[in-house]
ROTI-607766 format. One record per atom (N, C-alpha, C): x negated, y, z. Coordinates in steps of 0.1 Angstrom, whole numbers, plus 5000, padded with zeros to 4 digits. Layout:
BEGIN
XYZ ...
# end
This chain:
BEGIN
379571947421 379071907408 377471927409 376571807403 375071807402 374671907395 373571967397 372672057388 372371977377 371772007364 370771957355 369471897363 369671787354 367771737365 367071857361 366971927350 365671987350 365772147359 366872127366 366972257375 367672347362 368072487373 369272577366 367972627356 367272707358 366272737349 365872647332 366072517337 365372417322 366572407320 367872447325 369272397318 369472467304 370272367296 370272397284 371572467282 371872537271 372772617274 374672567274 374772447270 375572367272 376072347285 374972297297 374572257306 374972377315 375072487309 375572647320 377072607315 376972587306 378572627303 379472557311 378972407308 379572317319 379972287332 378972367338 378472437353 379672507356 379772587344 380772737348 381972657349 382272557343 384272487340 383872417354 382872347357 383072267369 383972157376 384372117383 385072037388 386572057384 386572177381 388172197374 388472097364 387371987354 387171937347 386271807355 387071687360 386071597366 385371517358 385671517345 385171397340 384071467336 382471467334 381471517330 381871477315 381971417309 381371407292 382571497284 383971507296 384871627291 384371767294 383771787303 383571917302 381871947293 381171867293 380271907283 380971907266 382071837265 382871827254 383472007251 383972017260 384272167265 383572237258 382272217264 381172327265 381072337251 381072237245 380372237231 381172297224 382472307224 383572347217 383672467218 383472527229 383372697229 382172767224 380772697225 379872737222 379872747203 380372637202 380572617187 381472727180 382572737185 383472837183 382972997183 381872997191 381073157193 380373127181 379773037180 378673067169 377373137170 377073197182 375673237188 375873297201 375073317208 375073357220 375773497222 375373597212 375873707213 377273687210 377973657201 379873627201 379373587212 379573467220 379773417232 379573547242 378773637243 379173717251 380073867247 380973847236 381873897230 383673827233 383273677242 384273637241 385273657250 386973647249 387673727262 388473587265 388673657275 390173497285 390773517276 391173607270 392373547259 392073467250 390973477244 390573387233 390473237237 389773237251 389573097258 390773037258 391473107265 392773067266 394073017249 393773107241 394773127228 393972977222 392873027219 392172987209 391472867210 391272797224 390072707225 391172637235 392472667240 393072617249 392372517261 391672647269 390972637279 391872677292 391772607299 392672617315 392372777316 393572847325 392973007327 392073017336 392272937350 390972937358 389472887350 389372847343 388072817331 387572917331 388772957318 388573107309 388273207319 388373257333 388273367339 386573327347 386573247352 385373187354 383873227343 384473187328 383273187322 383273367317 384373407320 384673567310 383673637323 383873597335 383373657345 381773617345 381373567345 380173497344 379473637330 380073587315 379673667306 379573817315 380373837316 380173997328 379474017335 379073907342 378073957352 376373967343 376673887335 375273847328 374873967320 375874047313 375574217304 375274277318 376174257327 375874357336 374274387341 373974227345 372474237350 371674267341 372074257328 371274277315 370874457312 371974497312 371674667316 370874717324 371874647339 370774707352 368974657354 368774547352 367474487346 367074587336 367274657326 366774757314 366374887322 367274907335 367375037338 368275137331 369275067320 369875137313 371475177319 372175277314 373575277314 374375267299 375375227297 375875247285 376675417285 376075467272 376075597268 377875597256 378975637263 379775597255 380375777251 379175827243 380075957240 380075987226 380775907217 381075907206 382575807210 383175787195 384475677191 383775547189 382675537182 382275417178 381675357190 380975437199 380375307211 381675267219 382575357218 383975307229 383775127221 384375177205 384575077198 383774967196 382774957202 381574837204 381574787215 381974857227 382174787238 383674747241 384574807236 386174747235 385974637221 384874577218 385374507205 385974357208 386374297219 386574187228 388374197226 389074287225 390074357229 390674357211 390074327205 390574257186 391374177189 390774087196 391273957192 392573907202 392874047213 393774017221 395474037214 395973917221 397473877211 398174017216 397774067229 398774177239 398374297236 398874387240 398274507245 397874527256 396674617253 395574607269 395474807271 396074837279 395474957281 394275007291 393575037288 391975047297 391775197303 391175197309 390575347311 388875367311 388175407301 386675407306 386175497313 385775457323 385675557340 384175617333 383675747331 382475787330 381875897341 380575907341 379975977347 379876137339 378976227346 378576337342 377776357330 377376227323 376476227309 377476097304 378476097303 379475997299 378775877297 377775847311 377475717316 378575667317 378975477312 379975407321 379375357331 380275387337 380875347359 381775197354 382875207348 383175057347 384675107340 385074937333 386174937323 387574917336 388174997332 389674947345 391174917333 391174767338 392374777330 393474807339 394774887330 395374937337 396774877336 397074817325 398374777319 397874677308 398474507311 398974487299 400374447293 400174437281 402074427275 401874567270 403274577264 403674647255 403674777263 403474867255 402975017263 403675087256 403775157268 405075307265 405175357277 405575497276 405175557286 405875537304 406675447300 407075397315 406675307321 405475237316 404875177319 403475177318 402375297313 401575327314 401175387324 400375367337 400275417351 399675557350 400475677348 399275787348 398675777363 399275777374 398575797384 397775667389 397875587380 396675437388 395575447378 395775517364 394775597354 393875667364 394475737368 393975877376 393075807390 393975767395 393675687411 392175607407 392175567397 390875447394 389975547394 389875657384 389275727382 388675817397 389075867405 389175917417 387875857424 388775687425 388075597434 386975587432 386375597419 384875527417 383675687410 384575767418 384075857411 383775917398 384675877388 384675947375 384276107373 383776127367 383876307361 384876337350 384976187345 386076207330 386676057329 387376067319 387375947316 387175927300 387575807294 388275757283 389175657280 390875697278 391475557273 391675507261 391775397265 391675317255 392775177251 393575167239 394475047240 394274987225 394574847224 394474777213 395774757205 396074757194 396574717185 396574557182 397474537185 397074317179 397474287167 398274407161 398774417148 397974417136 396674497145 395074497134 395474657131 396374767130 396674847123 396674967132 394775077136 395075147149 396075287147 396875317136 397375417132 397975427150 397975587155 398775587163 400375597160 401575537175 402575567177 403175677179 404175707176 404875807184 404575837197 404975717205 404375667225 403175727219 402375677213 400675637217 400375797218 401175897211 400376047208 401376107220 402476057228 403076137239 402476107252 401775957250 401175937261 399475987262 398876097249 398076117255 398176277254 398776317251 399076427256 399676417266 400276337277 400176347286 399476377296 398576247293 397076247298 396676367300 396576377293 395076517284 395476627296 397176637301 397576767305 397176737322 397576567326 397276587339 395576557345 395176557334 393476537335 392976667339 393676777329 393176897331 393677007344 394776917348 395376997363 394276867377 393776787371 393076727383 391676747379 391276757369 389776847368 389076727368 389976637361 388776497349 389476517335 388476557329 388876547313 389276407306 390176387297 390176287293 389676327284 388576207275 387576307265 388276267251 389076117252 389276057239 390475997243 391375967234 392275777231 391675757219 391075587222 390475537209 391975377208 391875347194 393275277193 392175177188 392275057193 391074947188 391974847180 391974867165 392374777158 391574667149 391774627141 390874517135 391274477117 389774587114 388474587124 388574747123 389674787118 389674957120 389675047137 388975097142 389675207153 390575357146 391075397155 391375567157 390675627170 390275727166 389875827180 390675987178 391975997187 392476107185 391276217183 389976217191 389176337195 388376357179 388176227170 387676297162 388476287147 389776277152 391176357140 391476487151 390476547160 391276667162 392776667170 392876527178 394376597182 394276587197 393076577201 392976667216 391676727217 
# end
């Protein structure tokens, strides 16, 4: 696939999006078609980088190879956007979990995450661990744990969505983090929170007090 004549730099923002679908889409005036339609659909640049493969996928009925293509792209782009700042994301409250899981509304599934943090509950990175329906025989405590391990966590935070909109926890949802909470404290990473990301309400067990 051609660049924009005016080079990746003078490309318009259409013109990236297009780029990203690529040849998966041969016909050019379809995938600038594309482009337009998702861009439209975000409504500014920031949604657009709020937007998830699910939505691509649900909502804009975008091929999955597309949608993972452009979700990955949005990722890399915050990413460099932080590291360019010199900054980390500081997630030691409920509400920043809930600004950076806010992608995770609009998912039809459940997504259970784990936020891997540092020693100033800097994030190291989001690890999903499970999706689909969650309960505890299917929530990985030790691939929780194992991620955490690998990338060097001090703690963590998990995290699962509601698609119901409604983050009241479950029965499951409060056995599995007392779970947690107990094998965190025999491997000497705290789990600091479960935040329940519903829409547009959250829960954070840590600030109802139930760990």
């Amino acid at each position: 696939m051609r660049l924009p004549d005016p080079g990746i730099r003078g490309a318009s923002t259409v013109d990236l999006v297009a780029l990203l679908i690529g040849d998966t889409i041969t016909d050019p005036d379809e995938r600038n078609q594309i482009a337009r339609r998702i861009l439209r659909h975000a409504g500014s640049l920031q949604n657009f980088g709020e937007t998830s493969i699910g939505q691509l996928e649900t909502q804009l009925v975008v091929k999955r190879e597309i949608a993972v293509k452009i979700a990955a792209a949005i990722e890399l782009g915050r990413k460099s956007a932080i590291a360019g700042r010199g900054e980390v994301e500081i997630l030691d409250n409920d509400q920043a979990v809930a600004t950076t899981l806010a992608y995770l509304r609009r998912e039809k599934r459940e997504h259970f995450v784990a936020l891997l943090l540092d020693t100033k509950c800097g994030l190291i990175r989001v690890a999903t661990i499970h999706i689909g329906t969650i309960d505890r025989s299917v929530v990985g405590f030790r691939e929780v744990f194992r991620e955490a391990i690998r990338d060097g966590a001090a703690q963590i935070i998990v995290a699962h969505n509601h698609p119901s909109g409604d983050p009241e926890p479950s029965v499951e949802d409060i056995e599995i983090t007392h779970d947690l909470v107990e094998i965190g404290q025999k491997l000497d990473i705290p789990v600091l929170d479960h935040v329940i990301i519903g829409d547009p309400k959250h829960f954070s067990f840590k600030s109802r007090r139930l760990i």
